[in-house]
LOKOL-55561 format. One record per residue (C-alpha): residue in three letters; y, z, x. Coordinates in steps of 0.001 Angstrom, whole numbers, plus 500000, padded with zeros to 6 digits. Example, Ala and Ser with C-alpha at 12.3 -4.5 7.8 and 13.67 -1.06 7.14 Angstrom:
<sevexs>
Ala495500507800512300/Ser498940507140513670/
</sevexs>
This chain:
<sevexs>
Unk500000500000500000/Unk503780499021501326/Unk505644502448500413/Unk508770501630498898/Unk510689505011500118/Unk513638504475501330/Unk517443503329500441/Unk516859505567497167/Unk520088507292495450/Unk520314509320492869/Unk522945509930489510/Unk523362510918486158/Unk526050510368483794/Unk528141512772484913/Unk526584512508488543/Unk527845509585490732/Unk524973508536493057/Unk523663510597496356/Unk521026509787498938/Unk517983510847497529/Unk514799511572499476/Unk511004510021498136/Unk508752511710497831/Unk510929514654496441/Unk513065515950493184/Unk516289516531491787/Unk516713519882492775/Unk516030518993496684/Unk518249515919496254/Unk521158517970494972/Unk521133520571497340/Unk520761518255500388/Unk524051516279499502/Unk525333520030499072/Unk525846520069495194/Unk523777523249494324/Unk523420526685496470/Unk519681527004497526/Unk518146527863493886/Unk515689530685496149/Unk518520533093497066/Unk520733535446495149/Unk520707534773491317/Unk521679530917491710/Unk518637529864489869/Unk519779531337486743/Unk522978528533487369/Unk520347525732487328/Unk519059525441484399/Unk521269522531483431/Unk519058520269485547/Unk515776520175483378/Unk517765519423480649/Unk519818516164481790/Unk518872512636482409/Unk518222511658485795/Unk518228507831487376/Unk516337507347490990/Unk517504503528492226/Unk516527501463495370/Unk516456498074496168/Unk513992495884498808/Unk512777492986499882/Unk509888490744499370/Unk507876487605500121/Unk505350486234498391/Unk502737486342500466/Unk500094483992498200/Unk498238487647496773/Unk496698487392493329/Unk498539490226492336/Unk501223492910493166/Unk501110496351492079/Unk503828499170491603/Unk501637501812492297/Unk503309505554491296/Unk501106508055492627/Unk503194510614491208/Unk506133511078489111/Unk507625514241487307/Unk507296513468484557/Unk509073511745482027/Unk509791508356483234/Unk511293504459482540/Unk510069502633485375/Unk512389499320485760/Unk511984496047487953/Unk514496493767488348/Unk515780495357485104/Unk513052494509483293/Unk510993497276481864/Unk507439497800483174/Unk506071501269481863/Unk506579504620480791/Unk505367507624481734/Unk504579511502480482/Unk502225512956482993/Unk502748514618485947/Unk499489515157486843/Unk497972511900487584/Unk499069508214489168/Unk500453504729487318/Unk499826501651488404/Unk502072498351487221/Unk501593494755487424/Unk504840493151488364/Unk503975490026490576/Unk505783488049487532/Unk508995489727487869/Unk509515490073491937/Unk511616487548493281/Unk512031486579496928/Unk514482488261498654/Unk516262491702496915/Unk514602493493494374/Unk515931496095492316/Unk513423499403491477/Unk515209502282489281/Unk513155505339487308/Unk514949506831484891/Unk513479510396484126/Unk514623511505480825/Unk515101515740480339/Unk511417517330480427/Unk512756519918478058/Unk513630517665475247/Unk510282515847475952/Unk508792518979475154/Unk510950520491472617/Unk511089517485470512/Unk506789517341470792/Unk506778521016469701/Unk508775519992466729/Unk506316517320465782/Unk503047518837466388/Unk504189522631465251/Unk504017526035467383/Unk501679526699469764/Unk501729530485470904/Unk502047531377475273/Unk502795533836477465/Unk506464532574477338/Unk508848531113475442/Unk509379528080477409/Unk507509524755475693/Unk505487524518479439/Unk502585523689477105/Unk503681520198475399/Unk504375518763478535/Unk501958517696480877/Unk503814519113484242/Unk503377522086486512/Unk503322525014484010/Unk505110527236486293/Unk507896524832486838/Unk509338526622483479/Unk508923529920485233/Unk506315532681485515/Unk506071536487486075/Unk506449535649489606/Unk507945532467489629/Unk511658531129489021/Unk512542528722486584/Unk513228525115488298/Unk512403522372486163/Unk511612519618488121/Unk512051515561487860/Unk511849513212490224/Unk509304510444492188/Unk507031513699493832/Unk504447511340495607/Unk504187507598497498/Unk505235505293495428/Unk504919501552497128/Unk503301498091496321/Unk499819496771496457/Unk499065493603496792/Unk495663492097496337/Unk493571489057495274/Unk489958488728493738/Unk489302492303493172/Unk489900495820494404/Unk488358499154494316/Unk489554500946491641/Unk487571503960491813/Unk484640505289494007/Unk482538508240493224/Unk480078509593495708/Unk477417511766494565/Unk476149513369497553/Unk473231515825497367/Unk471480517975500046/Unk468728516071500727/Unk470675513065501956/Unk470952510468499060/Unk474358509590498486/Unk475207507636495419/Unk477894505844495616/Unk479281504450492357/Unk481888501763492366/Unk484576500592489779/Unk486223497271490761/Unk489302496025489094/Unk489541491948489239/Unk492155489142489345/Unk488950486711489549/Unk486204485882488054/Unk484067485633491341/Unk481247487404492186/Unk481815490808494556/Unk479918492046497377/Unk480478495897497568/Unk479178497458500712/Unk478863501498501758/Unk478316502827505013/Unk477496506808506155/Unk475998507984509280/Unk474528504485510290/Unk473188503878507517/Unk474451500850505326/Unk473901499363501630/Unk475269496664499310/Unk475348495886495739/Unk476728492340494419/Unk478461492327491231/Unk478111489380489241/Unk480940487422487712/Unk482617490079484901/Unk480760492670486105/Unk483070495475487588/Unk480761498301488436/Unk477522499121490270/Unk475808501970492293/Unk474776501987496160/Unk472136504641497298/Unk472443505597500658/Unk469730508024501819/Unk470614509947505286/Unk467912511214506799/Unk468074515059507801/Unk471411515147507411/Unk473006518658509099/Unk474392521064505651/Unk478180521974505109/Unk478405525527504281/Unk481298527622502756/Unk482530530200506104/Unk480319532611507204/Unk477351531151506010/Unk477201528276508878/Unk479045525006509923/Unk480916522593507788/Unk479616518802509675/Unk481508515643507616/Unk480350512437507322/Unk482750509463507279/Unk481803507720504405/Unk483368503909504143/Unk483112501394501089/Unk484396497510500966/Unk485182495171498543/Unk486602492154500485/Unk490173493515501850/Unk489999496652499463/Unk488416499600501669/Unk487982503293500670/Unk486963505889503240/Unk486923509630503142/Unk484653512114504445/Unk481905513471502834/Unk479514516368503345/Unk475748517288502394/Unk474699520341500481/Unk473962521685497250/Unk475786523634494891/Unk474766525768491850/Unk475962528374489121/Unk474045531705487873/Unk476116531359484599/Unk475183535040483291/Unk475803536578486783/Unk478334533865487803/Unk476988533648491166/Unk477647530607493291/Unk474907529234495021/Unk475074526714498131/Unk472243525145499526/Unk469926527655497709/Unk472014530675498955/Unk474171533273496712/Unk477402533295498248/Unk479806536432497570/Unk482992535124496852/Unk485628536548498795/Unk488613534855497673/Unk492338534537496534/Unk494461532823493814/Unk496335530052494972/Unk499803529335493455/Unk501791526270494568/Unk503495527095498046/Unk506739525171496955/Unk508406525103493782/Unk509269521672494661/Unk505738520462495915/Unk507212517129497929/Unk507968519539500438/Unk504903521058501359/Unk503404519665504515/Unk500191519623505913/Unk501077522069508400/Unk502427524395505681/Unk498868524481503961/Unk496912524927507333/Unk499309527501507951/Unk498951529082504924/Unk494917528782505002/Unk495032530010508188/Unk496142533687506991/Unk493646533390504122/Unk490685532520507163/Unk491896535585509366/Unk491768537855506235/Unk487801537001505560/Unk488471534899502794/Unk486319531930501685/Unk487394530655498789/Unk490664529319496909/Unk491520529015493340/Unk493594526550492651/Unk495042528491489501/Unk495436526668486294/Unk499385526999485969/Unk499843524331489044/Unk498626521304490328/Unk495405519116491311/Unk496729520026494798/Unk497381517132497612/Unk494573515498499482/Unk495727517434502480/Unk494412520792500567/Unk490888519720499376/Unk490739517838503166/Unk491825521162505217/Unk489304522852502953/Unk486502520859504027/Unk486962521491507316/Unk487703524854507494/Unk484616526007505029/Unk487042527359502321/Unk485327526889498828/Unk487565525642496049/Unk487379526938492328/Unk489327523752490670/Unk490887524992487474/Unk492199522187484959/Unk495640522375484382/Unk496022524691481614/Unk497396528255481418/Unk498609530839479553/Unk498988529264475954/Unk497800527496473250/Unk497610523741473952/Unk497883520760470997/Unk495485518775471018/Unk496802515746469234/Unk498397512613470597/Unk499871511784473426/Unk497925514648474966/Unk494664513879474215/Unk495235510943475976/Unk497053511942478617/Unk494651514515479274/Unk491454512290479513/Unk493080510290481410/Unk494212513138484047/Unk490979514642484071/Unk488907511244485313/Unk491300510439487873/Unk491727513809489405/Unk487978514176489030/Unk487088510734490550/Unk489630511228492858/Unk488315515023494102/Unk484484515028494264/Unk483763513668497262/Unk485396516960498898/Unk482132519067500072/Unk484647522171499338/Unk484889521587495970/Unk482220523735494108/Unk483698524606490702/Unk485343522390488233/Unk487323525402485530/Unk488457524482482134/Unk491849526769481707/Unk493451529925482951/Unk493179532564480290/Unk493551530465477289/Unk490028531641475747/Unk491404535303476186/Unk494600534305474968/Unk493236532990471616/Unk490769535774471194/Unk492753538590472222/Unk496825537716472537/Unk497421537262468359/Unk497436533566468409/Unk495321532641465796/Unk497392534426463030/Unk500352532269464488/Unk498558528951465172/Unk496467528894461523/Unk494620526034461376/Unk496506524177464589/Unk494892523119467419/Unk494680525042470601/Unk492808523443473683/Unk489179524454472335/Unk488424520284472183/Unk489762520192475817/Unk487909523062477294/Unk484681522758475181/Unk484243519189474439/Unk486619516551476446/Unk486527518289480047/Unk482581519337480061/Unk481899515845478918/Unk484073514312481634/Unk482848516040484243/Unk479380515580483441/Unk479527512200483530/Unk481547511900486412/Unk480058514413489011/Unk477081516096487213/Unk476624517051490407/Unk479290520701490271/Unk479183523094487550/Unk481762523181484805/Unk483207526808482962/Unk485101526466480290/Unk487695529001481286/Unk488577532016483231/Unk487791534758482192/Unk485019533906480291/Unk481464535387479198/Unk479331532477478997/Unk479572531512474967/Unk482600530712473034/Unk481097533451470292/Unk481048536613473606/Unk484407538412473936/Unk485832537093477062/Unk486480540124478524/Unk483041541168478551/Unk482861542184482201/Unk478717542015482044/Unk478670538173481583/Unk480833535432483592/Unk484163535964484779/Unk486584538794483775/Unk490250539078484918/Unk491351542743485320/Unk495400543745484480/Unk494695547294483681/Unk495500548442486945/Unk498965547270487113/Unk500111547051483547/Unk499139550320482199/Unk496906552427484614/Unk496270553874488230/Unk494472551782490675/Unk491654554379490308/Unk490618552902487488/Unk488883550323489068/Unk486181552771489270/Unk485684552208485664/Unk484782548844486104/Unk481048547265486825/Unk481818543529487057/Unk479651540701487440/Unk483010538747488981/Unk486326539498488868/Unk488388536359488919/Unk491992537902489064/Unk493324541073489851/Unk496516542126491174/Unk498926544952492404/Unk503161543911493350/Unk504849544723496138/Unk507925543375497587/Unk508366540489500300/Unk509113541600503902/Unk512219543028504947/Unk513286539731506790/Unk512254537817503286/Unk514455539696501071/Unk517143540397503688/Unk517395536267503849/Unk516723535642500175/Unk519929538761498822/Unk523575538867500250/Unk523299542570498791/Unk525173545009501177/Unk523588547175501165/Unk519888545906500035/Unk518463547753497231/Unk515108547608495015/Unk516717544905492605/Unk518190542935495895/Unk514285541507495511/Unk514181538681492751/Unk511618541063490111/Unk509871538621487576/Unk507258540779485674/Unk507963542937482733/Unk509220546513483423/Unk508099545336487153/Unk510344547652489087/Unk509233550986486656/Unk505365549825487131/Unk505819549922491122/Unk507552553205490564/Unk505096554619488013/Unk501791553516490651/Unk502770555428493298/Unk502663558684491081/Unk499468560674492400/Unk499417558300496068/Unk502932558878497346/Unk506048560287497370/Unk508441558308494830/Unk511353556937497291/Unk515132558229497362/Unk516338555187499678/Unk515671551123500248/Unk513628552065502777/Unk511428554531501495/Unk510753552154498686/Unk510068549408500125/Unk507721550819502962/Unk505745552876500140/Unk505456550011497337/Unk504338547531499822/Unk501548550023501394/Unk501077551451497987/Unk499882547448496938/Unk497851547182499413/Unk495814550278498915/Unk495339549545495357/Unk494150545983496620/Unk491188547603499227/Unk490521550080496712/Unk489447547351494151/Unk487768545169496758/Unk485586547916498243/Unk484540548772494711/Unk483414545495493483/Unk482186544663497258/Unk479695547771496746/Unk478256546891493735/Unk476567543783495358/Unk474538542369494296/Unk475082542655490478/Unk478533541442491451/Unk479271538909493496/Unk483019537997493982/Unk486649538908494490/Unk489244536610494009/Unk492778538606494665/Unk495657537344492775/Unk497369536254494565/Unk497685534770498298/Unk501064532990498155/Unk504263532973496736/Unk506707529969496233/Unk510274531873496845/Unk510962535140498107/Unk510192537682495187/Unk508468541544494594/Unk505045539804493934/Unk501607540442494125/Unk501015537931497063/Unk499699538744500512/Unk501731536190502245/Unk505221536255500951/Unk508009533024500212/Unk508635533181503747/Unk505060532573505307/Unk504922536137505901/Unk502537538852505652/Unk503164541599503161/Unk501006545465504826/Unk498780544326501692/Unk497455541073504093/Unk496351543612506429/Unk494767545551503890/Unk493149543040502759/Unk491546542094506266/Unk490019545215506687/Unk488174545311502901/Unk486949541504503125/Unk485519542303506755/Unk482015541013507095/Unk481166545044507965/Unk482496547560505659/Unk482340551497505504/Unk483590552614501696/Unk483578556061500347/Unk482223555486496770/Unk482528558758494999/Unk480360561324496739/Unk477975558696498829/Unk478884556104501872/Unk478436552481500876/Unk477773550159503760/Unk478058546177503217/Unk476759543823505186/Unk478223540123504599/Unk476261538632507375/Unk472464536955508062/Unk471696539887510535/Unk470397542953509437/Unk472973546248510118/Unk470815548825511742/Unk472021551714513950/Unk473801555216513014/Unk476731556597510728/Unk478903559137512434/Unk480226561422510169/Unk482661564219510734/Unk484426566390508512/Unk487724568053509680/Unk490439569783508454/Unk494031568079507923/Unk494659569181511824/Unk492099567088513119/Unk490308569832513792/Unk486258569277513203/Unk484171571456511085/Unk480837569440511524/Unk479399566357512572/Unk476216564999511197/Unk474636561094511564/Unk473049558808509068/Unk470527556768509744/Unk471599553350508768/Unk469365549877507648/Unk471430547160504912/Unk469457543840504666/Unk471720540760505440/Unk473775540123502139/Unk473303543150501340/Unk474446546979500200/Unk473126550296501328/Unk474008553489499699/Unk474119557037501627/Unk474800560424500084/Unk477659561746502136/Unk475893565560503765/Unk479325566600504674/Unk482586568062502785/Unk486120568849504856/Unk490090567871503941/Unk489412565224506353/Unk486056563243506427/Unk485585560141509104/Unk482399557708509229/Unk481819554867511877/Unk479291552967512406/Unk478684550219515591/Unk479643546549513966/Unk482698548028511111/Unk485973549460511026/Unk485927553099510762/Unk486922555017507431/Unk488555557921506652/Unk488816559879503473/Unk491717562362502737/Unk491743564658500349/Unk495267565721499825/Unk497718563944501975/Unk500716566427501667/Unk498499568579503288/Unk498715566732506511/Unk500940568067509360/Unk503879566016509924/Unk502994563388512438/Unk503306563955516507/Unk502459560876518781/Unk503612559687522152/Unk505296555724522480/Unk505414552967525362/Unk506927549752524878/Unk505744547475527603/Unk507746543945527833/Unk504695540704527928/Unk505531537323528048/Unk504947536367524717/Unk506571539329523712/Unk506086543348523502/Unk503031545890523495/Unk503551549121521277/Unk501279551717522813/Unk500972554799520336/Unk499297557971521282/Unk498532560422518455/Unk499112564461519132/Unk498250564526514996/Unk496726562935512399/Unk499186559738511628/Unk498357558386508769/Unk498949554531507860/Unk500835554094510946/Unk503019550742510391/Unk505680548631512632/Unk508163546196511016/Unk509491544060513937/Unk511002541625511476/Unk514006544199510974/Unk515006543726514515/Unk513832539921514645/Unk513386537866511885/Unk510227535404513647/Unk509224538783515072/Unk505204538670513539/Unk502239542101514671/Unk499229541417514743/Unk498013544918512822/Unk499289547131510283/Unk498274550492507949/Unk496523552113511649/Unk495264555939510699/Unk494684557618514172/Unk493026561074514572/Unk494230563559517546/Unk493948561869520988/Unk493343558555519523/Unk495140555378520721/Unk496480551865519423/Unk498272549374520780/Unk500299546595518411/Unk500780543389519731/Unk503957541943518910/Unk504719538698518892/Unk508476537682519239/Unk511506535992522241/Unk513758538285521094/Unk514617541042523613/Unk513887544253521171/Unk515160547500521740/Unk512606549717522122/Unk514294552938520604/Unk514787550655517843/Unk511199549339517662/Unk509871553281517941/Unk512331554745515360/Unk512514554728511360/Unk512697552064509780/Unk510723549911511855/Unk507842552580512797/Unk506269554430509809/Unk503778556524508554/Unk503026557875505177/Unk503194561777507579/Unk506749561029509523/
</sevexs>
């Protein structure tokens, strides 16, 4: 394809024109040529909502030759979302779907020479509005009409999200020029034993007959499609072919996998294995192997997705790798992500939980969107299986739930919601598609549209107990089979919000707060953990460690019940802007104490205190076999007895061990996991004593700390002193005696009374 991105300006009526940038939107356009403050800082996206509701026009001109092809394509890969596509004046389509690609026929009206191309995006709001007024209400989780438009559903905002809605040419957009036929679609069914089908859709300009061919791993095939005929199958069979496995389990080989018709070629990489669903248990299983899912939610990273590069999502799967996870779901209120996700994925052994984009409401069913929505759903699914990482296609986010247990069906009556989609339409789809993933229907969900969704015996449940309305404890009440969200807020680093607010000085509602009653819920869940904060400081040290405790605490709970549950998926791993969220990484790209946290409960090796006995998991293919050191002291340090555990888990698996000792302070370690420590009352502990050495490296400074005491969730915020500043630990108990040493990474020459004093250096003790 010729990409047709550049010379492009943008205006409105009341807008004269400004460079604009394709791939991108309105909002990046406008605040590039300096007509809008950055809509991420201070309150100025509450000034922006003018733009979703005004007409936008994207023009360019550019040359061309007829160069003897057949035909000539104006291929739109992506366009948000309401859209007049012109040639030469002359109009060649319409559009109303964000989520999938358009392709035009417009050899007739190129001429040589200049060529004018102009997309006029009318106001996505009164696209929506004026469907909600034909097809009647449909309830949500907000009052914006996110659900008659078929658009990122947390462009209209979320409970951790700003609202920014969006128009504009968001991916390539260029010409294709071809003659006899092209491929128009290739699916790959690849299974574990080495046969790859590979199916084949050709789109013609002739008549002719077509030789297809396929090549994988030396091996090569054909099929010839007669005159009319436009598709056919080619079985490749790979002999011992090495498995891709999700992280953890083994390696993740890929197989270039290339398929011709004449000049039209298609090649992407491809890998072997098998993938399965326990549906009762919901228990994925690859290459004949439960996996535990140890996962997060995945928002988009970028309001304005043009701007998201590869780099950004390596980066930002990266910090999901280092914190043990091994899976991603791509959560219902965003995208079919970029082929730079699903690629990164497959290489880095990442699973991906695919949820359809639906979320949060009740969706019509009628036309356009039943159209629409078919249509979505086979290109995105064409377009996605042959990613090995891909093991889960998901019908909605919470819109089962919703409908059973939000009041809808009083308001909707005898109005369609989204059952046709997520029962019917999207099952049948992707069954005969790629029959070779599992379909759900919807998250959470309990296996039969008759079970109560929030049944947490049976499929999926999503837990917002803990956070809404009680104390993280009360995970304990809990015995999931898998818990598909679950969440706790805490604000963005001190850097984050100190870039995001002009506040002098910065206070609690500097931080952009989304969620209802969000600041009183952070206040009301440290009641029994922590003290409740007088200053900026104290409040934002203590909600952020408070988050991630509550995070660990829920992990290590499900974690133990292995096998009867088998996976995590924290909500959430990103965020888009800087905001009090429940991310790990925050708008910035940094990590909240909650990443840390998080590293140390997803650890292959964990030590848990589970009421009165010691749960050990083991989330390896070795078994764990050695001793458990246990010592109970008092809340000096001082030890009152010492006793050892014999210790044996099978690989995959979870070993319980009545705990023989009591004290205010009990420790365990065992060879292979992080130590733990239980405390019973932590205002009993003695205020916290420890030595400090600040030793200058080239890639920046060590930060040796010596405890005299116990020092309790010992933390270091370089960012205060330097913004890139980055440590490479966090939330560090040490006992009397005992010794860490934080690497920080940073140019900056820090002070070190600076980097040793409060704020920077905390504990929950000091």
């Amino acid at each position: 394809m010729r990409p047709l991105h550049a010379g492009w300006t943008l205006s409105a009526a009341d807008h004269p024109p400004v460079p604009a940038s394709v791939p991108g939107c309105v909002h990046t356009d406008l605040l590039a040529a300096g007509l809008i403050d950055d809509p991420y800082l201070d309150d100025n996206e509450q000034r922006l909502a003018w733009i979703g509701r005004q007409e936008w026009r994207y023009d360019t001109t550019f040359t061309w030759t007829d160069d003897g092809h057949d035909r000539v394509d104006l291929v739109c890969e992506g366009l948000d979302t309401v859209a007049t596509v012109l040639v030469n004046g002359v109009r060649v389509g319409e559009t109303a779907n964000m989520h999938r690609s358009y392709r035009f026929e417009v050899r007739e009206l190129l001429r040589e020479g200049d060529n004018a191309l102009t997309v006029v995006f009318a106001s996505p709001y009164y696209y929506a509005e004026a469907q909600k007024a034909a097809l009647g209400l449909r309830p949500g989780a907000y009052v914006e009409p996110y659900n008659f438009i078929r658009k990122m559903a947390c462009n209209f905002g979320w409970d951790w999200g700003p609202t920014l809605v969006t128009s504009g040419i968001w991916r390539p957009i260029g010409l294709d020029a071809w003659s006899g036929a092209r491929l128009a679609e290739v699916r790959p069914l690849v299974s574990s034993n080495g046969r790859v089908d590979v199916c084949v859709r050709v789109e013609r300009a002739s008549q002719l007959p077509v030789l297809v061919t396929a090549e994988v791993a030396g091996i090569s095939g054909a099929v010839r499609l007669a005159p009319g005929a436009c598709e056919g199958v080619i079985t490749l069979d790979v002999p011992s072919p090495e498995l891709w496995w999700p992280r953890g389990y083994g390696e993740q080989p890929l197989y270039e996998l290339t398929v011709r018709a004449g000049a039209s070629t298609w090649s992407k990489r491809i890998g072997f294995r098998s993938v399965e669903l326990e549906r009762d248990a919901f228990a994925l299983v690859i290459n004949g192997r439960k996996v535990f899912a140890k996962g997060f939610n995945w928002i988009p990273d970028d309001c304005f997705p043009a701007r998201i590069t590869r780099d950004d999502l390596a980066e930002r799967f990266g910090q999901a790798i280092d914190a043990g996870a091994n899976l991603l779901r791509v959560w219902g209120g965003g995208l079919y992500e970029s082929a730079d996700f699903y690629e990164l994925a497959d290489e880095l052994g990442l699973l991906v939980w695919q949820d359809f984009p639906f979320a949060c409401a009740a969706y019509p069913e009628e036309e356009p969107f039943a159209s629409e929505v078919e249509a979505e759903a086979r290109e995105n699914v064409a377009r996605l299986m042959s990613h090995p990482s891909l093991v889960l296609w998901c019908g909605n986010n919470e819109n089962i739930e919703g409908e059973r247990h939000w009041g809808w069906r009083d308001e909707l009556q005898d109005r369609s919601w989204g059952a046709g989609f997520y029962f019917d339409l999207l099952p049948r789809i992707v069954a005969e598609l790629d029959p070779s993933r599992p379909y759900w229907p919807g998250s959470p969900y309990s296996g039969s549209p008759d079970a109560d969704p929030l049944d947490p015996a049976r499929g999926t449940i999503h837990i917002w107990t803990v956070w809404n309305t009680h104390d993280y404890t009360f995970y304990d009440t809990y015995s999931p089979r898998f818990v598909a969200e679950f969440g706790f807020q805490g604000p963005p680093a001190y850097a984050t919000l100190r870039r995001a607010s002009s506040d002098e000085p910065l206070t609690p509602d500097s931080s952009h707060q989304k969620a209802v009653d969000g600041q009183a819920k952070l206040i009301n869940g440290l009641a029994g953990h922590l003290p409740s904060p007088d200053t900026f400081d104290d409040w934002h040290y203590r909600t952020q460690l408070n988050q991630a405790r509550a995070m660990a605490y829920g992990i290590e709970r499900f974690r133990a019940l292995g096998p009867y549950c088998m996976g995590t998926i924290v909500w959430q791993l990103n965020d888009c802007w800087p905001v009090t969220s429940w991310a790990a990484v925050d708008g910035d790209g940094r990590k909240k104490p909650l990443w840390y946290g998080l590293r140390r409960a997803y650890a292959p090796r964990l030590l848990t205190f589970q009421g009165d006995e010691l749960a050990a998991v083991n989330d390896t293919d070795e078994v764990w076999s050695g001793e458990v050191a246990v010592v109970a002291m008092t809340s000096t340090g001082e030890v009152l007895a010492k006793d050892s555990l014999g210790l044996s888990v099978p690989p995959r698996g979870v070993t319980r061990l009545p705990l023989p000792s009591e004290g205010e302070l009990l420790s365990v370690s065992a060879y292979g996991a992080a130590p733990a420590l239980r405390v019973q009352d932590e205002s009993t502990l003695p205020r916290a004593s420890y030595d400090t050495v600040v030793e200058r490296v080239n890639d920046g400074v060590l930060l040796h700390v010596t405890a005299h005491t116990v020092v309790r969730e010992l933390a270091v915020f370089p960012d205060r002193l330097d913004p890139a500043a980055r440590v490479d630990d966090q939330l560090v108990t040490l006992l009397p005696g005992q010794s860490v040493t934080f690497h920080i990474s940073t140019r900056a020459d820090l002070d070190p009374g600076l980097l040793t004093s409060h704020p920077v250096l905390r504990c929950v003790n000091e």
